[in-house]
ZATOR-451204 format. One line per field, with one value per residue: residue in one letter; x, y, z of N, C-alpha, C in turn. Coordinates in nm, 2 decimals, padded with zeros to 4 digits, m for minus. Last residue first. Example, Ala and Ser with C-alpha at 12.3 -4.5 7.8 and 13.67 -1.06 7.14 Angstrom:
2
type: [s	a]
n_c1: [01.28	01.32]
n_c2: [m00.22	m00.57]
n_c3: [00.71	00.78]
ca_c1: [01.37	01.23]
ca_c2: [m00.11	m00.45]
ca_c3: [00.71	00.78]
c_c1: [01.29	01.32]
c_c2: [00.00	m00.33]
c_c3: [00.79	00.78]
# end
This chain:
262
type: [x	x	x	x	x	x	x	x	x	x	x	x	x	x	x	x	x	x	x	x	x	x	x	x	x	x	x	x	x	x	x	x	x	x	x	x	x	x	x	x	x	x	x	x	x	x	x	x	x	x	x	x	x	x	x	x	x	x	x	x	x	x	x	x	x	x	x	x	x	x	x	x	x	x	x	x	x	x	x	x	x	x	x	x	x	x	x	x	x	x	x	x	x	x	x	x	x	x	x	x	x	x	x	x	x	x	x	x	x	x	x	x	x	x	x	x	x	x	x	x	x	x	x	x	x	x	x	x	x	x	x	x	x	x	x	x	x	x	x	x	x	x	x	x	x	x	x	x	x	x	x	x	x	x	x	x	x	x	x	x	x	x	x	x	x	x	x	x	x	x	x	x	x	x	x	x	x	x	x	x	x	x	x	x	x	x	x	x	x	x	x	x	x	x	x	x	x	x	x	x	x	x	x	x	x	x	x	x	x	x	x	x	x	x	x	x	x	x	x	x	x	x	x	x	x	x	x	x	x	x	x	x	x	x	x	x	x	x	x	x	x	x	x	x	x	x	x	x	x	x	x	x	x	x	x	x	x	x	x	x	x	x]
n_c1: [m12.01	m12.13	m12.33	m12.26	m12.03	m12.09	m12.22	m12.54	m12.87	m12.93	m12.83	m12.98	m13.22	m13.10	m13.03	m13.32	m13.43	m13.36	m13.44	m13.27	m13.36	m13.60	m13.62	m13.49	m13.69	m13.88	m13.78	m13.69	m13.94	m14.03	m13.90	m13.98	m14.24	m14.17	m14.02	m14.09	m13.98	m13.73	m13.89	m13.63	m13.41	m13.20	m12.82	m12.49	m12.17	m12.15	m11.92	m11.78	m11.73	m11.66	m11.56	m11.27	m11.24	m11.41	m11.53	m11.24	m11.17	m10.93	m10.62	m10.60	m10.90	m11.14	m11.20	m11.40	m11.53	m11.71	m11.60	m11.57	m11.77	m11.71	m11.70	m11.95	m12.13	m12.03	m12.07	m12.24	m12.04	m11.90	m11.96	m11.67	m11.52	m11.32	m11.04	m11.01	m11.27	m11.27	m11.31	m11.52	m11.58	m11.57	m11.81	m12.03	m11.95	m12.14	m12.35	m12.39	m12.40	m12.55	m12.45	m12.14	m11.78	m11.46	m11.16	m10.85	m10.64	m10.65	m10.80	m10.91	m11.03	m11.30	m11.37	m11.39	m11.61	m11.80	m11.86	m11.89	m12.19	m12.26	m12.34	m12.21	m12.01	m11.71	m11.43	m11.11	m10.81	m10.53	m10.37	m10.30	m10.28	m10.12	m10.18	m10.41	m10.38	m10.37	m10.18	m10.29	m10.34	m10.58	m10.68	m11.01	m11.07	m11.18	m11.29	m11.22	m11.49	m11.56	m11.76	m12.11	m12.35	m12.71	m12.86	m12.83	m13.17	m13.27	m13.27	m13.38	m13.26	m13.10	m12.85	m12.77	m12.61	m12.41	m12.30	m12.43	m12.51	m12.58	m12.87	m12.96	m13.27	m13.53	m13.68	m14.02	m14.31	m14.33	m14.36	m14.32	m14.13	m13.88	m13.86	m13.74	m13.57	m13.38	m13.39	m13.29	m13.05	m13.14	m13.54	m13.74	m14.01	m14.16	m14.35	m14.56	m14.67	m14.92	m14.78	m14.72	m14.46	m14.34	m14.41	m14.18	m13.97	m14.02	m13.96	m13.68	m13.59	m13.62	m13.51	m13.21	m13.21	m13.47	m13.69	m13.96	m14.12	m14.09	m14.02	m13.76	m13.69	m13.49	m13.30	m13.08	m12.92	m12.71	m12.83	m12.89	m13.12	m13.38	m13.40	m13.69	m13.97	m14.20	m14.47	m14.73	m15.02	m15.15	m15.51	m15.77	m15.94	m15.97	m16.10	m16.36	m16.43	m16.46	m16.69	m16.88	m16.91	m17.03	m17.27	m17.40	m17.45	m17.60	m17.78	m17.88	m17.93	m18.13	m18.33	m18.40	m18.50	m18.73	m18.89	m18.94	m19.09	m19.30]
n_c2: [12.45	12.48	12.62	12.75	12.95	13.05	13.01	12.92	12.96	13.14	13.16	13.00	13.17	13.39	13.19	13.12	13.33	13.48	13.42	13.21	13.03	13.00	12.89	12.64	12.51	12.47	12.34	12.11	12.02	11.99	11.74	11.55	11.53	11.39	11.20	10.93	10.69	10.64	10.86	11.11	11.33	11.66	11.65	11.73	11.64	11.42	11.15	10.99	10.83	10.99	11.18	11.19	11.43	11.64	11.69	11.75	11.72	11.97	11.84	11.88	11.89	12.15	12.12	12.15	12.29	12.43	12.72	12.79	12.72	12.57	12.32	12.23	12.35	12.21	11.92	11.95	12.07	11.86	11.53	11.36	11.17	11.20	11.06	10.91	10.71	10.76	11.01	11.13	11.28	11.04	10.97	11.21	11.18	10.94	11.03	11.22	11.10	10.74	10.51	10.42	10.27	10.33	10.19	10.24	10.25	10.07	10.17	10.41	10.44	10.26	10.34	10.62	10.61	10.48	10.70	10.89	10.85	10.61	10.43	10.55	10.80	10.75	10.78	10.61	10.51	10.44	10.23	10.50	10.79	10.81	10.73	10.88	11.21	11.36	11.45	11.61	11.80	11.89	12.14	12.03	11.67	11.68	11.59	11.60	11.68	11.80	12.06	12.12	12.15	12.20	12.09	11.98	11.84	11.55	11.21	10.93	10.57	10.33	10.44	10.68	10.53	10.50	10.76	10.98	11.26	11.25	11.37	11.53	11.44	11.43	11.23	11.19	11.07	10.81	10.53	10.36	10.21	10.37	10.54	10.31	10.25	10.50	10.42	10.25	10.40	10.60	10.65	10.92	11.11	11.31	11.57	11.77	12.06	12.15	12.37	12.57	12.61	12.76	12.61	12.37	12.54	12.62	12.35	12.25	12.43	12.38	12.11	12.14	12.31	12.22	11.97	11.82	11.85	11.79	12.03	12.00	11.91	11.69	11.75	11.85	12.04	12.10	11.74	11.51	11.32	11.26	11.16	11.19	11.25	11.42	11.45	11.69	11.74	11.97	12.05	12.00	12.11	12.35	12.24	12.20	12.42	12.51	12.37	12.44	12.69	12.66	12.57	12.72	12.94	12.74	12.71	13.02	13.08	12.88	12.94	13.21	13.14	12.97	13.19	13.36	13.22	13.17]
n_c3: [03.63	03.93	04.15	04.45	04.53	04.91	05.13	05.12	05.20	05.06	04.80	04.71	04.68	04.49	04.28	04.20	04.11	03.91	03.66	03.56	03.70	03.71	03.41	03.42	03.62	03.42	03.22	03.39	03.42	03.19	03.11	03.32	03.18	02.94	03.04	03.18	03.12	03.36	03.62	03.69	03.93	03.96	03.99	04.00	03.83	03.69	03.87	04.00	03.82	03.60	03.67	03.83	03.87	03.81	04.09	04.28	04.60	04.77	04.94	05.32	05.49	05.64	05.97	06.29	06.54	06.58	06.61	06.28	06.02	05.78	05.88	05.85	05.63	05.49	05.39	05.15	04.96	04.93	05.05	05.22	05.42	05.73	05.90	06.11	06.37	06.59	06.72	06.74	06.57	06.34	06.46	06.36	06.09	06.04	06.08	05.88	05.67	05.72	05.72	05.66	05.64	05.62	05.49	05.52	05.22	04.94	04.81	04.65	04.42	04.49	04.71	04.68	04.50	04.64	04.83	04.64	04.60	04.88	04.95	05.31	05.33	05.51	05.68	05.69	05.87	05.70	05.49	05.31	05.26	05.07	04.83	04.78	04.95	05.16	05.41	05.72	06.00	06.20	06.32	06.36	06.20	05.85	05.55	05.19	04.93	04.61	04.51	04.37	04.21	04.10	03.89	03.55	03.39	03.52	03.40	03.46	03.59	03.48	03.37	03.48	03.69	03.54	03.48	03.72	03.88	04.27	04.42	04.64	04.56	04.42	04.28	04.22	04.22	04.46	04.39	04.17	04.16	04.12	04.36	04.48	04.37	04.46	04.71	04.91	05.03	05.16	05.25	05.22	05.27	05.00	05.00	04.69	04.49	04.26	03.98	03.84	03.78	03.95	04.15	04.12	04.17	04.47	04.55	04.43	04.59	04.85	04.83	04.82	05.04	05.31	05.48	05.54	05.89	06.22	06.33	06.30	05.96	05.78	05.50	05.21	05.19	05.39	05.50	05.47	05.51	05.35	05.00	04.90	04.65	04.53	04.34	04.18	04.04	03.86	03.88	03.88	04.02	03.88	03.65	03.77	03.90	03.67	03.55	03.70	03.59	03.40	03.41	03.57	03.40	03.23	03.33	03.41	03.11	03.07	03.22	03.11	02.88	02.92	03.08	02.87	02.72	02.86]
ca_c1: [m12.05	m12.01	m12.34	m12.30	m12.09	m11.99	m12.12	m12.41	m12.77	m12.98	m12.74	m12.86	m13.22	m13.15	m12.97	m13.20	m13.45	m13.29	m13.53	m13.30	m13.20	m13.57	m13.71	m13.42	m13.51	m13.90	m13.79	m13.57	m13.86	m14.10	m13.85	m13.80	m14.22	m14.27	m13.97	m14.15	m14.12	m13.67	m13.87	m13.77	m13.46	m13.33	m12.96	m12.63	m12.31	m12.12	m12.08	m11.85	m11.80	m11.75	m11.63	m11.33	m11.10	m11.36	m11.57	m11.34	m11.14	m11.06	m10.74	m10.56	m10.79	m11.11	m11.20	m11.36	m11.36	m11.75	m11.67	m11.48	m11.79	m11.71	m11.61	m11.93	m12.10	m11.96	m11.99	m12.30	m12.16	m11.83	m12.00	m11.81	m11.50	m11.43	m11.12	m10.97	m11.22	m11.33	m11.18	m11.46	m11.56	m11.51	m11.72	m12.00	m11.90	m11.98	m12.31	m12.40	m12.25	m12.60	m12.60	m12.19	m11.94	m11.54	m11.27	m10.95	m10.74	m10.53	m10.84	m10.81	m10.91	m11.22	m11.35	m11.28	m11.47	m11.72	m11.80	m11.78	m12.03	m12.28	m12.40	m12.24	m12.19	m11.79	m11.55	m11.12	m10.97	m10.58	m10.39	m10.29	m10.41	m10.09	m10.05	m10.43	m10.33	m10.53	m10.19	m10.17	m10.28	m10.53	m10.55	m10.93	m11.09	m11.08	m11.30	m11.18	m11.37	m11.56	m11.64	m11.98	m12.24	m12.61	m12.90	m12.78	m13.00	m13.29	m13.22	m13.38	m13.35	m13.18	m12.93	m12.86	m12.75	m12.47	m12.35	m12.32	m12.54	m12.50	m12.81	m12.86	m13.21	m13.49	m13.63	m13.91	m14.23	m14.31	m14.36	m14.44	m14.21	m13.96	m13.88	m13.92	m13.65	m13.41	m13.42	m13.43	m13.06	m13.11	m13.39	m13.65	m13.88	m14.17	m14.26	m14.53	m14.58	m14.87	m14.82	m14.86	m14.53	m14.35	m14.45	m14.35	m13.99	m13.97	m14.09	m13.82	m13.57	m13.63	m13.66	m13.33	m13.18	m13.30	m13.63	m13.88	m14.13	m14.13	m14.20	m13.84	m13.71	m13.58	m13.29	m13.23	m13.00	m12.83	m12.83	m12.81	m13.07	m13.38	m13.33	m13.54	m13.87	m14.06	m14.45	m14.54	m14.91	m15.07	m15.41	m15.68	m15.94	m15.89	m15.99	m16.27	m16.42	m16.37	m16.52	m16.81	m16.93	m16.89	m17.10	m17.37	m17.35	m17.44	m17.72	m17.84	m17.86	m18.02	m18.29	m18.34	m18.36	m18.62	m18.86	m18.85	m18.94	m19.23]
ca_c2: [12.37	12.53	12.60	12.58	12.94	13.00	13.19	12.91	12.82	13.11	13.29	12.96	13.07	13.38	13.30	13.03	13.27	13.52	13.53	13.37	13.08	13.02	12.98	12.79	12.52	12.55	12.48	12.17	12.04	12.06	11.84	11.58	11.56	11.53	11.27	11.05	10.70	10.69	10.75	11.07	11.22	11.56	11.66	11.69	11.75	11.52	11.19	11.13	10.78	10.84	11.18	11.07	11.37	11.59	11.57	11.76	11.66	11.90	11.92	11.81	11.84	12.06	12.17	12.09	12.20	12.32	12.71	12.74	12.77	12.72	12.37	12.24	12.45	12.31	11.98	11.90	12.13	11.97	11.64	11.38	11.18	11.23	11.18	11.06	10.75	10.64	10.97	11.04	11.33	11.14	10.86	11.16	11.29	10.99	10.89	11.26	11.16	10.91	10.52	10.46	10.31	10.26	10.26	10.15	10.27	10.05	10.05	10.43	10.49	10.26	10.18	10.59	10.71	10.46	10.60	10.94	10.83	10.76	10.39	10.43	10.71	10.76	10.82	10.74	10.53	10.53	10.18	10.38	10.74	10.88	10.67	10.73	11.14	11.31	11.43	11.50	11.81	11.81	12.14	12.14	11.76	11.63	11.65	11.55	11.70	11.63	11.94	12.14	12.10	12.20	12.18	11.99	11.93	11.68	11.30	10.99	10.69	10.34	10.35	10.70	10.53	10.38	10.68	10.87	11.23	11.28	11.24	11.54	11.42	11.51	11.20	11.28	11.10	10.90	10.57	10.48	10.12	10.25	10.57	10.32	10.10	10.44	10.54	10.20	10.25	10.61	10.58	10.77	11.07	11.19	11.55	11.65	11.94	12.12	12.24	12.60	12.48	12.77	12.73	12.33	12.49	12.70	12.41	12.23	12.46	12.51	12.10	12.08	12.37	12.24	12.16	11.82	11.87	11.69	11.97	11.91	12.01	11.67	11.72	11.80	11.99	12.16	11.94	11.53	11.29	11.41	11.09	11.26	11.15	11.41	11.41	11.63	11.71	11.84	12.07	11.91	11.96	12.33	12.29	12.09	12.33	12.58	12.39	12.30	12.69	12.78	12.44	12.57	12.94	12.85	12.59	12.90	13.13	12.84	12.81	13.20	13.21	12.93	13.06	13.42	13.22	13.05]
ca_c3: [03.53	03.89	04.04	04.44	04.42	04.76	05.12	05.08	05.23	05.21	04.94	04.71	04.77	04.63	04.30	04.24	04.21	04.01	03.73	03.51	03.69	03.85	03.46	03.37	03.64	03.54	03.17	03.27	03.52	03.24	03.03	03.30	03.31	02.95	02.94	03.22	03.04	03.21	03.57	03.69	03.89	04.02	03.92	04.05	03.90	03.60	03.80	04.08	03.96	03.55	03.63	03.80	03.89	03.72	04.02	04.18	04.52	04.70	04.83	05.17	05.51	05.51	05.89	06.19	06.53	06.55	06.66	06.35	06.16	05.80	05.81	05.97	05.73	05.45	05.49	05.31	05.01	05.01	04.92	05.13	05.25	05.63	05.81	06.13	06.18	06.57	06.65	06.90	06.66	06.36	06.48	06.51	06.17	06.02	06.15	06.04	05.71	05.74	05.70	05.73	05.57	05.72	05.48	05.58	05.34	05.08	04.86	04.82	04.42	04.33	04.69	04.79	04.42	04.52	04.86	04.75	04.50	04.78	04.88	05.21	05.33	05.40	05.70	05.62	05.89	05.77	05.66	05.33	05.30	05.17	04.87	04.80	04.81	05.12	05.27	05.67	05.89	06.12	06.32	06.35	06.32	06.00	05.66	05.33	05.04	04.73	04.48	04.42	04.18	04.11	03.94	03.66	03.41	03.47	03.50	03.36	03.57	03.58	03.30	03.42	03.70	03.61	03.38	03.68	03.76	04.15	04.32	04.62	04.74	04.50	04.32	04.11	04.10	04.39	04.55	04.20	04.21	04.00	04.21	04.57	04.33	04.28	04.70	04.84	04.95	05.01	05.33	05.19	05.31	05.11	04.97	04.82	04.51	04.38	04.04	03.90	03.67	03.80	04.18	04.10	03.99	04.33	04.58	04.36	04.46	04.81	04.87	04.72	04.93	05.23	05.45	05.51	05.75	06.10	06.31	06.42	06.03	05.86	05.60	05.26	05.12	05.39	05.54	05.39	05.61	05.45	05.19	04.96	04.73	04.54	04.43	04.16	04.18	03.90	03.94	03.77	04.09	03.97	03.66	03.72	03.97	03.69	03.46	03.71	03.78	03.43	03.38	03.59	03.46	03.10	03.26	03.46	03.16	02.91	03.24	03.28	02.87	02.85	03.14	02.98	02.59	02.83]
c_c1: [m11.87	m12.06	m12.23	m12.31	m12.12	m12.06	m12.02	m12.37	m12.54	m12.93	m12.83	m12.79	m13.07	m13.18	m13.01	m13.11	m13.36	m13.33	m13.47	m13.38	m13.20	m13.40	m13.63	m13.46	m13.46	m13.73	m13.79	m13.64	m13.78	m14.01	m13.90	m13.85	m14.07	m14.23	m14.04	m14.05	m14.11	m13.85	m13.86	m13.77	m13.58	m13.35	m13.07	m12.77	m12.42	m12.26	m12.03	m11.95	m11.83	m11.79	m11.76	m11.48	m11.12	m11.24	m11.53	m11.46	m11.23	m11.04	m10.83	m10.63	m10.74	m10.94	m11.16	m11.26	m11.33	m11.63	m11.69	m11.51	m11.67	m11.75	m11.58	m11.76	m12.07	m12.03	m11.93	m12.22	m12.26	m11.96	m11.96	m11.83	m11.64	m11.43	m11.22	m11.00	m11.12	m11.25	m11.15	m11.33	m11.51	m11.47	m11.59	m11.88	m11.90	m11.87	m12.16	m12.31	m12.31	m12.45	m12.62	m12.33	m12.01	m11.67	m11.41	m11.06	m10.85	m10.60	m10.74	m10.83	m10.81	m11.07	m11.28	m11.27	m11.37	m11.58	m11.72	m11.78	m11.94	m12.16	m12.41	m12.33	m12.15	m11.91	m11.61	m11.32	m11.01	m10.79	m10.45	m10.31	m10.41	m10.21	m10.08	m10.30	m10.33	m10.51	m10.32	m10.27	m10.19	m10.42	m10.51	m10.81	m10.99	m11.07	m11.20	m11.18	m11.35	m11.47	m11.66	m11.84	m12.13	m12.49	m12.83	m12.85	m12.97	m13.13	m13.28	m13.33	m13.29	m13.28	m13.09	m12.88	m12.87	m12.59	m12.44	m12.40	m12.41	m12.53	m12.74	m12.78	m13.05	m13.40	m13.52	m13.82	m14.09	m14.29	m14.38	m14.46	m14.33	m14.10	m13.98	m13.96	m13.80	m13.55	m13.46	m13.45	m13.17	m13.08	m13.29	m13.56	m13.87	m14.01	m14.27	m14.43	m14.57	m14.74	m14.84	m14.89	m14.69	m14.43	m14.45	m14.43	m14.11	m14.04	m14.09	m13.94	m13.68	m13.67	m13.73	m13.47	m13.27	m13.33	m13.48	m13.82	m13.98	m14.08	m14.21	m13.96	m13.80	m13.60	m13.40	m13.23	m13.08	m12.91	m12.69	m12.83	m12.95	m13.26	m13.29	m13.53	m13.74	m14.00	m14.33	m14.49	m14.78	m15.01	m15.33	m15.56	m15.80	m15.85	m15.92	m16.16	m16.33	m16.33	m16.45	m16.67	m16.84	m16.88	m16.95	m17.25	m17.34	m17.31	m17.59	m17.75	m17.79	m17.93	m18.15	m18.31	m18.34	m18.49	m18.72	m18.81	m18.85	m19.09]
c_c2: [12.31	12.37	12.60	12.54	12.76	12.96	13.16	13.01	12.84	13.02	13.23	13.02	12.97	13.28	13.31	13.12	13.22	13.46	13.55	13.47	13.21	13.04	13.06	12.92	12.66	12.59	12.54	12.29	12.13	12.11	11.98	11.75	11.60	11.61	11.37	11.15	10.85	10.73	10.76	10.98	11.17	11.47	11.60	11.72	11.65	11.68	11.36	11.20	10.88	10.77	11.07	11.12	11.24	11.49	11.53	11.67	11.69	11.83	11.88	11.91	11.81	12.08	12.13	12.17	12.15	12.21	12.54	12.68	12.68	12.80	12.51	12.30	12.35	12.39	12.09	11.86	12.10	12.05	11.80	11.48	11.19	11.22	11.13	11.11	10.85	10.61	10.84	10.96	11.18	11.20	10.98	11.06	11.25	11.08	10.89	11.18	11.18	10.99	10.67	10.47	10.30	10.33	10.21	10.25	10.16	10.12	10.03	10.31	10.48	10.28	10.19	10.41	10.65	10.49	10.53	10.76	10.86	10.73	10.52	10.49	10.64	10.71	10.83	10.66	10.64	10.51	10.31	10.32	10.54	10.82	10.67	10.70	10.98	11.19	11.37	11.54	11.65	11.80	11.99	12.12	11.88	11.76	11.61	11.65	11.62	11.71	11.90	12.04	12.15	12.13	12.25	12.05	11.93	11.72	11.46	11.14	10.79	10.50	10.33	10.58	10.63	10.43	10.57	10.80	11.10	11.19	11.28	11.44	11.42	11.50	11.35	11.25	11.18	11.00	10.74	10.57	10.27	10.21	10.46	10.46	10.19	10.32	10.55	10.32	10.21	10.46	10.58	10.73	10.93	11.19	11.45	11.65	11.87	12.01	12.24	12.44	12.53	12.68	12.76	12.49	12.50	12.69	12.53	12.29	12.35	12.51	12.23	12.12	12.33	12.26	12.07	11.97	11.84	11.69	11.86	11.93	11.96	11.80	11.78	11.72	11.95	12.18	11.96	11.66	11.38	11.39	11.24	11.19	11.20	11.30	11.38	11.61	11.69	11.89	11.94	11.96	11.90	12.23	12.32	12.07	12.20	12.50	12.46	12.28	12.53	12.73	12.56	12.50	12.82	12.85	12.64	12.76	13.05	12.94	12.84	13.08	13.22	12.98	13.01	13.30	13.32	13.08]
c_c3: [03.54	03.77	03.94	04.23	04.42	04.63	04.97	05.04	05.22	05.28	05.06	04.80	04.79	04.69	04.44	04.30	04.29	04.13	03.87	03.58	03.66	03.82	03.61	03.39	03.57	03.61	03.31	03.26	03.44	03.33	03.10	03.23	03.32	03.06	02.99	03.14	03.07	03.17	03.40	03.66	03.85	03.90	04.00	04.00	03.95	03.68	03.77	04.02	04.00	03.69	03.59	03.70	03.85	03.73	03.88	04.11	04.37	04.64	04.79	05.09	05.37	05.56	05.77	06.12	06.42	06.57	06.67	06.55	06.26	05.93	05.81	05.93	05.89	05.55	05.52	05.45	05.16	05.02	05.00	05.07	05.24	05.50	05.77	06.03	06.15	06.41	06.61	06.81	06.77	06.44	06.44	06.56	06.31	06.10	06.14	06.13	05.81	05.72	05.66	05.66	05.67	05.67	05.61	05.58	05.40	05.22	04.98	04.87	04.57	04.37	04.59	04.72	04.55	04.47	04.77	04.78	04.57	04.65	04.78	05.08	05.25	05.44	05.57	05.63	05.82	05.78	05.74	05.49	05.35	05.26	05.07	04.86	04.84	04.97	05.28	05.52	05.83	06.01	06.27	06.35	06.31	06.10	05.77	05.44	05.18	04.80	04.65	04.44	04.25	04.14	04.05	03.70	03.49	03.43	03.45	03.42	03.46	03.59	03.37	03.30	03.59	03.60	03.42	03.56	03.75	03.98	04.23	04.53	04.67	04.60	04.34	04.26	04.09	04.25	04.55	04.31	04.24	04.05	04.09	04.42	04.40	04.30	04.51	04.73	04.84	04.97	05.14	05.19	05.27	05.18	05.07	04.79	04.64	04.40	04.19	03.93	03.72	03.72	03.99	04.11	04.04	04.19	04.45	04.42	04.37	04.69	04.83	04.70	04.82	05.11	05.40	05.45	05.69	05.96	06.20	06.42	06.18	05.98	05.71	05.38	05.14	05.27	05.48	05.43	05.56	05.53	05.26	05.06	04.75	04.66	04.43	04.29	04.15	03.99	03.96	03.80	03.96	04.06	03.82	03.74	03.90	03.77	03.54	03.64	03.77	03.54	03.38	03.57	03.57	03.24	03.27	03.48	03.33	03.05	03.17	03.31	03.03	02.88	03.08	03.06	02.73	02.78]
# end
């Protein structure tokens, strides 16, 4: 009876070893990210579908540090804060510059990184970029970016023309529909750097300290303001992947320049 007991109690013992582990691995967090894919080489739609870029690197990265799984959705950027509110996701991954506006509306990590604004124009372009200078000229923006803003704020006298995608930009560009461009010098920076393409930066950059309060203070991923815990996790896994030289290498996969400029 007392060998029956102890080969049941030993059974039991490894029963719930067997279910605790099964638990634990069923309790794996997810961290689901939302990205308008339409922004290379941040984030932008690989032809099996998946989403790829820098962003997408760097939070695969953090969630690697957290031992989370992470998803990733695609989302037009208009809707891109309300499909946040509405659960569609948790974390909003798609090149969102930090502005006071919208950090009434979400809750941001640290930067993650941060390059300056530039005017694009076909190879051998040469005119001024200074609002004077820009009057009555077709100047190329996405809509609904800070780049657009920073042009409605400081370049009313141009004729601005808004667009869905810089893609959508560049192609009116190319047929000279617009003669310059106004976007994030990172997601034009390799049509820029391959002469091959015909582009090139026109004028001076523009910093984001030239406005700060529309160009925002860098770029960051996004939670909803309640998700603190979550924000803060992000933040360690972030430091984690600065110091261990991650970031570092997946930044040389993408860019011959420093994307992390405080």
């Amino acid at each position: 009876m007392n060998l029956m007991r102890k080969i049941s109690a030993k059974f039991t013992s490894a029963l719930l070893c067997g279910l605790l582990a099964a638990g634990a691995a069923s309790a794996q967090q997810t961290i689901r990210f939302g990205s308008d894919a339409t922004y290379p080489p941040f984030e932008s739609t690989a032809p099996n579908g998946e989403i790829v870029g820098f962003d997408i690197d760097l939070a695969k990265a953090m969630c690697e540090v957290m031992k989370a799984k992470c998803t990733f959705a695609n989302q037009n950027w208009e809707g891109i804060i309300p499909a946040l509110q509405a659960k569609k996701y948790d974390v909003i991954a798609s090149s969102m510059s930090v502005t006071p506006e919208r950090q009434k509306a979400v809750l941001f990590t640290q930067m993650v990184w941060s390059t300056p604004n530039l005017f694009v124009g076909k190879a051998g372009t040469k005119m001024e970029t200074t609002p004077a200078a820009r009057k009555g000229v077709d100047v190329g923006v996405q809509q609904g970016t800070v780049q657009d803003k920073y042009l409605t704020k400081h370049y009313g006298s141009a004729k601005i023309s808004r667009y869905k995608t810089v893609e959508d930009a560049i192609a009116d560009l190319a047929t000279g529909r617009v003669k310059v461009v106004f976007a994030d010098g990172g997601v034009v920076t390799n049509l820029i750097d391959d002469p091959k393409k015909g582009y090139q930066s026109v004028g001076n950059p523009v910093p984001n300290s030239a406005d700060a309060a529309v160009l925002g203070a860098g770029t960051a991923f996004a939670v909803r303001k309640s998700d603190t815990k979550l924000a803060a996790d992000l933040n360690k896994a972030f430091d984690t992947i600065r110091a261990n030289g991650t970031y570092k290498k997946l930044a040389a996969k993408y860019f011959k320049f420093e994307v992390y400029n405080k």
